[in-house]
Residue, then its C-alpha position, 0 to 999 in steps of 0.5 A: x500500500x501506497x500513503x494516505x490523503x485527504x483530498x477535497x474532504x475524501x480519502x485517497x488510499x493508493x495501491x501497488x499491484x504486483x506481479x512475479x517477475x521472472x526471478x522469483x519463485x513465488x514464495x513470501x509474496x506481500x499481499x498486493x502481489x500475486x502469483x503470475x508473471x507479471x508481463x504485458x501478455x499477462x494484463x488481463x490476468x493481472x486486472x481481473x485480479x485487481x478487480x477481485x482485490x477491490x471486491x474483497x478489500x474495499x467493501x465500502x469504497x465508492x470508487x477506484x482508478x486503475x493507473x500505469x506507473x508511468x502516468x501522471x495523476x491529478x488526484x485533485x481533479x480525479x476527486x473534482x469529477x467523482x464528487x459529480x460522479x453516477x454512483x454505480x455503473x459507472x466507468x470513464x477515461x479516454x473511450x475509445x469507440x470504433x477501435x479498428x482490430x489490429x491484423x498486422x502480426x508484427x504489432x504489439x495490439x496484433x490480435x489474431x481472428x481466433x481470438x477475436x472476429x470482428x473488425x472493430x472493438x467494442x467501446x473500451x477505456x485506454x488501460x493507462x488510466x481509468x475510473x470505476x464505481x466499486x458496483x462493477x469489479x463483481x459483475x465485470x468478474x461474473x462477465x468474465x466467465x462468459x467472455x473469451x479472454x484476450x491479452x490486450x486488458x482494457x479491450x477486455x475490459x470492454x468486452x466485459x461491459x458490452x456483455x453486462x449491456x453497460x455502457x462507458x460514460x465520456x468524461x465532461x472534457x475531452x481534454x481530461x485524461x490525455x495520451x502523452x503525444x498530445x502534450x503540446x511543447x513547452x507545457x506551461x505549469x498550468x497544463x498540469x491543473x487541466x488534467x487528470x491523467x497525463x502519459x509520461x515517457x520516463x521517470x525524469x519527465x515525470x518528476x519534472x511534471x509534479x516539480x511544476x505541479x507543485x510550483x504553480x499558482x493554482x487560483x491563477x491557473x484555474x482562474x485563466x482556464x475558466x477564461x479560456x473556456x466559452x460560456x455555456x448558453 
């Protein structure tokens, strides 16, 4: 387990969930690790677990945020948009719909006809960063025995939902959660208010992120976003 923190009134709890890596031999593990090889065709494997962690350790927990290790998180925006939130059936992040199959073998998405048939996958939400309602992680499990399992884990995700007939909410901006090739150059202090969820290349980009996080004004960047920002009629 991570550190603690109240943001906004709520508590925040942050979580590392571990897989094995090739040297160990799965013994004396703690408790937020698990016993399979933790690699990138082992993602599903490793979010059905999570989802079974949640529905077992978290019984009163309204919300929860899956997240890659290489993201920046606005904790403080993340908690902005679930106090708004839907209670139950609810999941959101970057959406991708219409999302074309992958045929090319030397692609690392490449997902053969025997696994999947159609041309485009259901709605899903990127697996870099997604929110969730503590309702779903019992019924995307109860899904799962129905849906055939693939290795690209946010599309099963997907899969999941579709089958459940859930559908995925977009966030009130697009803007929100953000894959990191649309960082414009020369990101001022103030992008890092404006999102909750930011892509990051390596550890130095991401320290230099929470570095200007941390030195900015946040009343003068928050109060030049709402000038920014067109009224709404």
């Amino acid at each position: 387990m991570g550190r603690e923190s109240t943001v906004l009134g709520q508590v925040v709890s942050h979580y590392f969930l571990l897989g094995l890596s090739k040297e160990e031999d799965g013994t004396a593990t703690p408790k937020e690790q698990s016993d399979f090889l933790d690699s990138y065709n082992n993602l599903t494997i490793k979010t059905m677990v999570m989802f079974e962690w949640l529905g077992s350790h978290c019984p009163n927990t309204p919300y929860a945020m899956k997240i890659d290790s290489d993201m920046f998180l606005n904790v403080h925006n993340l908690v902005d948009l679930l106090l708004k939130a839907p209670k139950q059936l609810y999941m959101t992040g970057m959406v991708a719909r219409n999302a074309i199959v992958i045929r090319d073998h030397t692609s690392k998405w490449f997902l053969p006809y025997s696994a999947f048939s159609g041309s485009r996958y259901p709605p899903y939400t990127l697996g870099l960063g997604y929110v969730f309602s503590l309702d779903l992680p019992k019924k995307i499990l109860e899904a799962s025995a129905h849906v055939r399992a693939v290795y690209i884990e946010d599309v099963y995700v997907g899969m999941c939902m579709k089958h459940l007939g859930f559908q995925l909410t977009d966030p009130p901006r697009g803007d929100l959660f953000r894959a990191w090739g649309l960082i414009p150059d020369g990101t001022s202090n103030c992008y890092w208010t404006s999102v909750i969820t930011t892509i990051l290349q390596n550890p130095n980009q991401l320290s230099e992120a929470w570095r200007s996080y941390r030195s900015m004004n946040t009343s003068d960047c928050l109060a030049n976003q709402r000038l920014l920002r067109p009224a709404t009629a």
